[in-house]
C-alpha positions in Angstrom: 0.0 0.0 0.0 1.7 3.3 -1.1 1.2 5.9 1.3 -0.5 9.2 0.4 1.7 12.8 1.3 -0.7 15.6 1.5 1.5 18.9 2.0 -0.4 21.7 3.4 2.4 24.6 3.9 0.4 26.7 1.7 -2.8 26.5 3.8 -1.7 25.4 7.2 1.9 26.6 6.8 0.6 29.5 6.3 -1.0 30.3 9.2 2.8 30.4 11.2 2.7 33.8 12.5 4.1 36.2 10.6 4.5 33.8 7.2 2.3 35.3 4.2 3.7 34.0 0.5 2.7 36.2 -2.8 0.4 34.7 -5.3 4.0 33.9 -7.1 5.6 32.5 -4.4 2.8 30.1 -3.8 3.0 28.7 -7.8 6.5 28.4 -7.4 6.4 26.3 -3.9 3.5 24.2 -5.6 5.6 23.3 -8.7 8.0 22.2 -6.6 6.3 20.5 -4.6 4.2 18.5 -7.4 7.0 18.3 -9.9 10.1 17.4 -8.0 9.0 16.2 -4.3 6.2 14.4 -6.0 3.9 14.6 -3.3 0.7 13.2 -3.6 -2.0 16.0 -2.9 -1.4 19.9 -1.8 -3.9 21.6 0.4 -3.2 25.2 -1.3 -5.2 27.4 0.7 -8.8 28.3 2.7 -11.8 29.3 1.1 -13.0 32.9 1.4 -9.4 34.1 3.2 -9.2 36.7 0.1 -9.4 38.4 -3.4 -5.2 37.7 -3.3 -5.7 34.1 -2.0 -8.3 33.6 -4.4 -6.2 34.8 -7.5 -3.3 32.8 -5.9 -5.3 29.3 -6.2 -6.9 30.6 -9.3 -3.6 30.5 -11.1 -2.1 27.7 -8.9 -5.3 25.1 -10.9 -4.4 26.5 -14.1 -1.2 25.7 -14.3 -2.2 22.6 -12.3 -5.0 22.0 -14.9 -2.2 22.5 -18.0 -0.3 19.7 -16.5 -3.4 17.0 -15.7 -2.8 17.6 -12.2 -6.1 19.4 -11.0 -7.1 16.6 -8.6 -4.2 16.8 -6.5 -4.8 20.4 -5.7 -7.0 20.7 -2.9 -8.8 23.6 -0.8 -9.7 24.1 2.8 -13.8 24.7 3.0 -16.5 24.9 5.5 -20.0 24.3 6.2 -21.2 27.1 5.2 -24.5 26.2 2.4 -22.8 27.3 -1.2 -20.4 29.9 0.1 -16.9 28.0 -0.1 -18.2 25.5 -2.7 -19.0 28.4 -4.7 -15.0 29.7 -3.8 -13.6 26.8 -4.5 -15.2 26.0 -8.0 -14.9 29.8 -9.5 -10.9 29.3 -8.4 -10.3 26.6 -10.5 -10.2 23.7 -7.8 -11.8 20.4 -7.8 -11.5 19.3 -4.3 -12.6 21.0 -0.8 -11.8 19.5 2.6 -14.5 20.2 4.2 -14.0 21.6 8.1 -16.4 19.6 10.4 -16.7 19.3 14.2 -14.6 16.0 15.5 -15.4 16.2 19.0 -18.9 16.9 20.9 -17.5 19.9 22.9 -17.0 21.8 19.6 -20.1 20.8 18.2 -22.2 22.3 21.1 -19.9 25.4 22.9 -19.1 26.6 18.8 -21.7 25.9 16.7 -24.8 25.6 19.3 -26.2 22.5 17.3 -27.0 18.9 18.1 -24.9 16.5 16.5 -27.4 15.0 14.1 -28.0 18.9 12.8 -24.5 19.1 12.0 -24.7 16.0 10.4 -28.0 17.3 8.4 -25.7 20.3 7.7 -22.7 18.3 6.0 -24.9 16.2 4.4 -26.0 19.2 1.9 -22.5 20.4 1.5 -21.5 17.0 1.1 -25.0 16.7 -1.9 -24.2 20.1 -3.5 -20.7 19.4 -4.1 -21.6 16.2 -5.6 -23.6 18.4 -8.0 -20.8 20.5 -8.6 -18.6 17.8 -9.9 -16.4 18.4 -6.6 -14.5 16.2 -4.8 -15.0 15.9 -1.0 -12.4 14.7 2.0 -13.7 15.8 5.4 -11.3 17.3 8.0 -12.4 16.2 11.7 -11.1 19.0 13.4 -10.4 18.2 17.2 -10.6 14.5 16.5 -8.3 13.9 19.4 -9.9 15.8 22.1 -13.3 14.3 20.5 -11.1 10.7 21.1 -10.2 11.3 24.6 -13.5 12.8 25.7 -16.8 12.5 23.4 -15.2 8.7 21.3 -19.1 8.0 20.9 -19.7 11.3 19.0 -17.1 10.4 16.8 -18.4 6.9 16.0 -21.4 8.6 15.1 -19.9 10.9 13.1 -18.0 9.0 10.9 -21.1 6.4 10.4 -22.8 9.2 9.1 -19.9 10.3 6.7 -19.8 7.0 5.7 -23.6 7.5 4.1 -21.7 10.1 2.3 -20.0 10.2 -1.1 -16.7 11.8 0.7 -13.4 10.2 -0.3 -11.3 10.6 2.4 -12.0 11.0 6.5 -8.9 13.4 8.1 -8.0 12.9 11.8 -6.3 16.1 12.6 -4.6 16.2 16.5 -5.6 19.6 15.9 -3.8 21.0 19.4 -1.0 18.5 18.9 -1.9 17.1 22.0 -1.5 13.5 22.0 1.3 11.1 22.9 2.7 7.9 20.5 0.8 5.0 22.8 -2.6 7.6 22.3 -2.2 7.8 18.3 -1.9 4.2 18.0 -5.0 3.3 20.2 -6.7 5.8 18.7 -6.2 5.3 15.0 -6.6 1.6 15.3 -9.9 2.2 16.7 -10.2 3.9 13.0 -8.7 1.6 11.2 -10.4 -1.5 12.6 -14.0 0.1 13.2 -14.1 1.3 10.1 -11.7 -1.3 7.9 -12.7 0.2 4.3 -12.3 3.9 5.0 -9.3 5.8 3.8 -7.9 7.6 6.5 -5.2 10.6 7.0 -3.4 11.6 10.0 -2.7 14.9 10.8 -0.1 15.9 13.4 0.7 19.3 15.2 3.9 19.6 17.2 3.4 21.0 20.3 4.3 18.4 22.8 7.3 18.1 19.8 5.7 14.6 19.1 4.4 14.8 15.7 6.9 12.5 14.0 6.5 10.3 17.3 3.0 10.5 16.3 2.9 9.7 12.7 5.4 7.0 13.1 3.0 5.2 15.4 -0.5 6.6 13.1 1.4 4.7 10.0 1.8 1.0 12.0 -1.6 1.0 12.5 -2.5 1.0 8.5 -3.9 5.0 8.3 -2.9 5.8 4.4 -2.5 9.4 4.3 -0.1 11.6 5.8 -0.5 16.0 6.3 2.8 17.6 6.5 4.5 21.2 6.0 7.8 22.4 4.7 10.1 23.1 7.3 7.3 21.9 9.9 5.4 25.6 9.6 2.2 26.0 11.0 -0.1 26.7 13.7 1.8 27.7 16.9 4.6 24.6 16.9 3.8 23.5 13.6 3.0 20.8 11.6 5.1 17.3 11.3 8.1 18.6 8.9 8.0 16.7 5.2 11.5 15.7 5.6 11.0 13.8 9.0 7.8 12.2 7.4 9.9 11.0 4.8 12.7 9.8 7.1 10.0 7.8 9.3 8.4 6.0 6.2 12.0 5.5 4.2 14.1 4.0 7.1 12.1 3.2 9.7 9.0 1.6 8.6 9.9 0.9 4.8 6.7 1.7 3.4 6.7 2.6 -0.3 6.1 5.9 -1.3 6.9 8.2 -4.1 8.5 11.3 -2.6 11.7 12.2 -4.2 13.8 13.0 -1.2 16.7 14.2 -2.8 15.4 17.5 -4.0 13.8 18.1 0.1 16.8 20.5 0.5 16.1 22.7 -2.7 12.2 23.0 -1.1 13.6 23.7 2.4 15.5 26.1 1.2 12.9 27.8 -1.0 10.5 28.2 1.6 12.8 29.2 4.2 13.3 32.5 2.0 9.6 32.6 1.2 8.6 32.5 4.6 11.5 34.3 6.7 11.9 32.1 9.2 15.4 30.1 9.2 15.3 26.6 9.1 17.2 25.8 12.8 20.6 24.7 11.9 20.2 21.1 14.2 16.5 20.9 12.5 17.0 17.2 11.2 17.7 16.4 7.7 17.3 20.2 6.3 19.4 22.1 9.0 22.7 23.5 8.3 24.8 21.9 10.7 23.3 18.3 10.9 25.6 16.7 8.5 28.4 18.2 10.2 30.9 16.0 12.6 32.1 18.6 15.3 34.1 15.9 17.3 37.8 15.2 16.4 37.2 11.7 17.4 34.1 11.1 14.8 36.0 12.6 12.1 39.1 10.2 12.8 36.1 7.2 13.0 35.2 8.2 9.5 38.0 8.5 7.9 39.3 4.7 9.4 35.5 3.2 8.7 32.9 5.7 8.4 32.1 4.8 12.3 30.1 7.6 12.6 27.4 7.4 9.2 23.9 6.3 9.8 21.2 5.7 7.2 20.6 9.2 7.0 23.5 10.4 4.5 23.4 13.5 3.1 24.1 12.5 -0.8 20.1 11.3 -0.2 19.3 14.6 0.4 21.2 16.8 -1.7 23.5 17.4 0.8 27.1 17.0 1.6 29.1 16.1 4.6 30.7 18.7 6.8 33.6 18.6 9.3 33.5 21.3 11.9 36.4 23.5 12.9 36.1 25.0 16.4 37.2 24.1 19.9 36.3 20.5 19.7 38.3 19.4 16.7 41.1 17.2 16.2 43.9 16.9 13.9 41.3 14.7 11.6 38.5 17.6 11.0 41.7 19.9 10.1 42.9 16.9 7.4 39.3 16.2 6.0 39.0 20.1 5.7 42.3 20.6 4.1 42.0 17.8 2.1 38.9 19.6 0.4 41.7 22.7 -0.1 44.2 20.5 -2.0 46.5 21.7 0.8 49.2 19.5 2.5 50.7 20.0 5.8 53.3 17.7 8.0 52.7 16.4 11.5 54.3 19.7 13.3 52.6 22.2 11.0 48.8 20.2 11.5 49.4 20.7 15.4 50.1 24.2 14.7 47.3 24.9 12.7 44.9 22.8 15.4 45.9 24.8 18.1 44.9 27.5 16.4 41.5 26.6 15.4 41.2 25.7 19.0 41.9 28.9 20.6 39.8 30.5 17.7 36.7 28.1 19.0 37.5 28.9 22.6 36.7 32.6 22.3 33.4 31.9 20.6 34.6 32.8 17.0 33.4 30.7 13.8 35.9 29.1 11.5 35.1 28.1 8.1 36.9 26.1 6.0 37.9 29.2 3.6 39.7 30.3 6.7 41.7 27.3 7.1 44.1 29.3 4.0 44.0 32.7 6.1 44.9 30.6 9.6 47.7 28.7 8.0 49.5 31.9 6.7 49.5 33.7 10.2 50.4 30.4 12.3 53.1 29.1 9.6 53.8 32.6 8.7 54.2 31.6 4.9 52.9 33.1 1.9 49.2 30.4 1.5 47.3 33.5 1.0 49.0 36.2 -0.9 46.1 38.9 -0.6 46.1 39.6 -3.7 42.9 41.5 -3.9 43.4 44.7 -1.7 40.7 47.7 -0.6 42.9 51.1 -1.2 39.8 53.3 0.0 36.0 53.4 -0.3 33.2 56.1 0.5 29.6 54.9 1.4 27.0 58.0 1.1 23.5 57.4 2.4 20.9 60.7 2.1 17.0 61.4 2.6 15.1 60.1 -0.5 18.6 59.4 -3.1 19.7 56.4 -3.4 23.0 55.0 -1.2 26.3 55.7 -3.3 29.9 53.7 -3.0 32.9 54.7 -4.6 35.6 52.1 -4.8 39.1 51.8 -4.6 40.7 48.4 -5.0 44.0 46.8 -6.0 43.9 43.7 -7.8 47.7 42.1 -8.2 49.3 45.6 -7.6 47.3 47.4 -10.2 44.4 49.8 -9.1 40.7 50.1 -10.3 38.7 52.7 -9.3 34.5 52.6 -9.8 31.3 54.2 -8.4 27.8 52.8 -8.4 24.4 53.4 -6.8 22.1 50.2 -4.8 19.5 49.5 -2.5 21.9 49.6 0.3 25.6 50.8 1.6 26.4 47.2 0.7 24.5 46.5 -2.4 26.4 49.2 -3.9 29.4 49.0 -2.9 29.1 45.5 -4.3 27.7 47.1 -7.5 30.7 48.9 -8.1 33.0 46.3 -7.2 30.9 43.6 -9.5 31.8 46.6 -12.6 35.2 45.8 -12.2 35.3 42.3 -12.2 33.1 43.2 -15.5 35.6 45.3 -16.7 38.1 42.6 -16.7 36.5 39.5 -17.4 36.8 38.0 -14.2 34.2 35.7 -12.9 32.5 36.5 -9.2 30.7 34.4 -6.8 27.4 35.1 -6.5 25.7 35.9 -3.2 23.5 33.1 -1.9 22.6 33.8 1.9 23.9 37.0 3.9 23.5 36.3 8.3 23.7 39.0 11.0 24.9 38.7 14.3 25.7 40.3 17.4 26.3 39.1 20.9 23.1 39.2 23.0 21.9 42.3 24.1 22.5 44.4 21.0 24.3 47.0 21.9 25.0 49.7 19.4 28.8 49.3 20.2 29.2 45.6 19.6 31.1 43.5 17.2 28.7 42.6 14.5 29.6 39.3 12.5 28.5 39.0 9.0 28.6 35.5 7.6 28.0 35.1 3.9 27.5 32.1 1.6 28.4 32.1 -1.9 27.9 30.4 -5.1 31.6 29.7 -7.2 30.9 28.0 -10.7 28.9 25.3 -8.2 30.6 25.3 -5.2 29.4 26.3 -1.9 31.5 29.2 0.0 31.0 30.6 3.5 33.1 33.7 4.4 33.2 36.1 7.7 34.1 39.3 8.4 34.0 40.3 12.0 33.4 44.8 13.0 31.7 47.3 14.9 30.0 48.3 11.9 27.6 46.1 9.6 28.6 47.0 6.2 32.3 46.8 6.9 32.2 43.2 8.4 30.1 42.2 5.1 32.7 44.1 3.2 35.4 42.3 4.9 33.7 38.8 4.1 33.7 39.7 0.8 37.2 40.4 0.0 38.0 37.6 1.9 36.4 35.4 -0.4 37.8 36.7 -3.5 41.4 36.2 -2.3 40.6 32.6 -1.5 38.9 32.3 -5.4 41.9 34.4 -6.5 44.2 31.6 -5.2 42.8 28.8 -6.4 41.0 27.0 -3.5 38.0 26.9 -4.2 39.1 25.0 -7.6 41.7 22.6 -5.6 38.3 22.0 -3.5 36.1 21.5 -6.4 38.7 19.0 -7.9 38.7 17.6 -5.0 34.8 17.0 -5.0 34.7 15.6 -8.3 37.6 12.9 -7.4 35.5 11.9 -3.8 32.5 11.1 -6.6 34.3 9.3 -8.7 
């Protein structure tokens, strides 16, 4: 039995506070999410939200449509006569999931009504859609309350729906509230009351249970599966997609069709989207969780890989990452500088180590495009030749004109002088200095991710640190630049990285890439 994935970051996922995507944003997570995660269905938004939600779904079915695709796009509805049926039909979509009552308290302290007139009411959405050519799945909303409390109103319930021409019955832990022993009594009681129904399970996180949850909802046969990119949603969110897809791949083997390789590219995408970073230990799609901090791991790996698990990061889209900081050993230095194409002996690695120690013991980052910058001052030799130099520069902000640099720079002893206008100090100083690259052929890296940080307490006096990733003809770069003054620590990242592209490392390290594939 291949399990159903039904995403919902673009309806429930979009309720995180704060998150709002554009009517283009929302296409492009769609495609994505159809065309390369492959998920099954896509809960795309609620009825009667807005005239921009309603464009947004409106163009969301037609390209859906174009592709033969329309009956995997799904909108939230309620029980409210014609009015979201009407919604949902004059956006384009095909399917509602309709919002009903799945516990007795709700049915009585919200909507005032009995539970057979709520039934009498869902019954005529249920009829009119069916006139409508619509497809119906029915959201229980509060099922788990309704399990622990009112379990004979939900009986009832679902008899009823079973009268019903509605495809699919949704058991939402709508406060996140249950436990793994309490999803697995509960949705066998489903499963084995009502053997021929197709149920989905929908966890929220905030007893941080929901992939404890769906693990133990998918042992007891429920076929459908809600999740959200990035785990967005309601207060603690929804169960992540990647986690969903790490419970079904590896730990209960059931088949699928979710192509987990491109989970990163979505994670990413919707982490800009949305504005909230992904937490760099957030499992499978957080920075630093393919990363080996410990000395002693990355000596385990490189005699046996005694420190992989299932989870390897090639699956992903990922690669594997040896920390530099307090905690390393003379083994995260190697694997780093192996990346580099650079060779040291025994005495010069414990130099270097120490180094990266002491660096880690006063709280500052190292990246491996220091590793260069670190060698030359410990070994005092010429590894980084600074070849790219700032002579001078002049940063001009003003009242309703737009912020100005003019740049000085020497490039190999020869100056280049340019001027150019951005959105910020840093845009265009960055601007100008992308005109003289221009100017003489010379390909640049181009800016991927741009991070802020200053110790807590943000005083106006304290170090800022600017860490910036870049893009080199495919390879991944992270440089720093540590001042009191924001544009200058992003300035200072900046020239860093161009004297590490300017001596080759980044090529040594995408050589050395291509020969670990092989």
């Amino acid at each position: 039995m291949k399990i159903e994935i039904m995403d919902t970051t673009l309806r429930d996922g979009e309720q995180t506070t704060g998150v709002s995507f554009n009517e283009s944003e929302k296409l492009a997570i769609a495609g994505l999410l159809i065309e390369e995660i492959k998920v099954d269905r896509l809960e795309v938004a609620s009825a009667r939200v807005s005239e921009g939600e309603f464009s947004a779904v409106k163009r969301i079915t037609q390209w859906a449509k174009k592709r033969n695709c329309l009956h995997k796009i799904e909108v939230l509805g309620f029980i409210d006569g014609e009015v979201s049926l009407n919604w949902v039909h004059d956006a384009g979509a095909r399917v509602i999931n309709l919002l009903t009552k799945g516990s007795l308290k709700h049915v009585k302290s919200q909507l005032r009504k009995t539970p057979e007139q709520h039934m009498s009411d869902v019954r005529e959405v249920v009829r009119k859609a069916e006139e409508m050519n619509i497809s119906v799945n029915i959201y229980l909303e509060d099922w788990s309350n309704g399990m622990l409390t009112s379990p004979d109103y939900v009986y009832y319930v679902i008899g009823e729906m079973k009268k019903m021409n509605v495809k699919r019955i949704m058991l939402p832990d709508t406060l996140g509230i249950l436990n793994p022993d309490q999803t697995f009594n509960f949705c066998t009681d489903m499963v084995q009351r009502f053997p021929d129904t197709h149920f989905d399970f929908h966890a929220h996180n905030d007893y941080d249970m929901a992939a404890a949850n769906v693990f133990s909802a998918l042992k007891t046969g429920i076929k459908g599966i809600h999740t959200t990119v990035n785990g967005l949603g309601e207060r603690a969110g929804n169960v992540p997609l990647a986690s969903v897809i790490g419970v079904l791949n590896d730990h209960l083997k059931l088949p699928n069709q979710i192509n987990e390789s491109k989970i990163t590219q979505v994670s990413k995408m919707v982490e800009q989207f949305s504005g909230l970073r992904i937490p760099e230990n957030k499992p499978i799609t957080g920075y630093n969780v393919f990363t080996q901090c410990s000395g002693v791991h990355a000596d385990g790996d490189s005699k046996d890989n005694l420190y992989f698990n299932n989870l390897m990061p090639e699956r992903f889209g990922r690669n594997r990452r040896y920390a530099l900081g307090k905690t390393s050993g003379k083994a995260n230095i190697k694997k780093n500088l192996e990346e580099l194409g650079i060779e040291l002996n025994a005495e010069d690695m414990k130099k270097v180590t120490q180094r990266v120690i002491e660096l880690g013991d006063k709280k500052e980052t190292v990246t491996i495009e220091d590793l260069p910058f670190i060698i030359s001052d410990v070994l005092k030799s010429s590894t980084v030749r600074n070849t790219i130099k700032i002579r001078n520069y002049n940063l001009s902000l003003a009242h309703d004109l737009r912020p100005l640099a003019s740049i000085s720079i020497e490039i190999n002893g020869k100056r280049y002088d340019e001027t150019a206008v951005g959105d910020g100090q840093y845009d265009a100083f960055m601007r100008a200095l992308w005109r003289i690259y221009t100017k003489l052929n010379k390909v640049h890296p181009v800016l991927v991710d741009y991070w802020v940080t200053i110790p807590p307490g943000g005083k106006t006096d304290a170090l800022v640190e600017t860490v910036i990733t870049w893009d080199y003809k495919g390879a991944e770069i992270i440089s720093r630049g540590l001042s009191a003054d924001q544009t200058e620590s992003a300035i200072e990242a900046t020239i860093k990285v161009l004297n590490v592209i300017e001596e080759g490392a980044v090529g040594r390290k995408l050589a050395w890439k291509e020969k670990v594939e092989e």
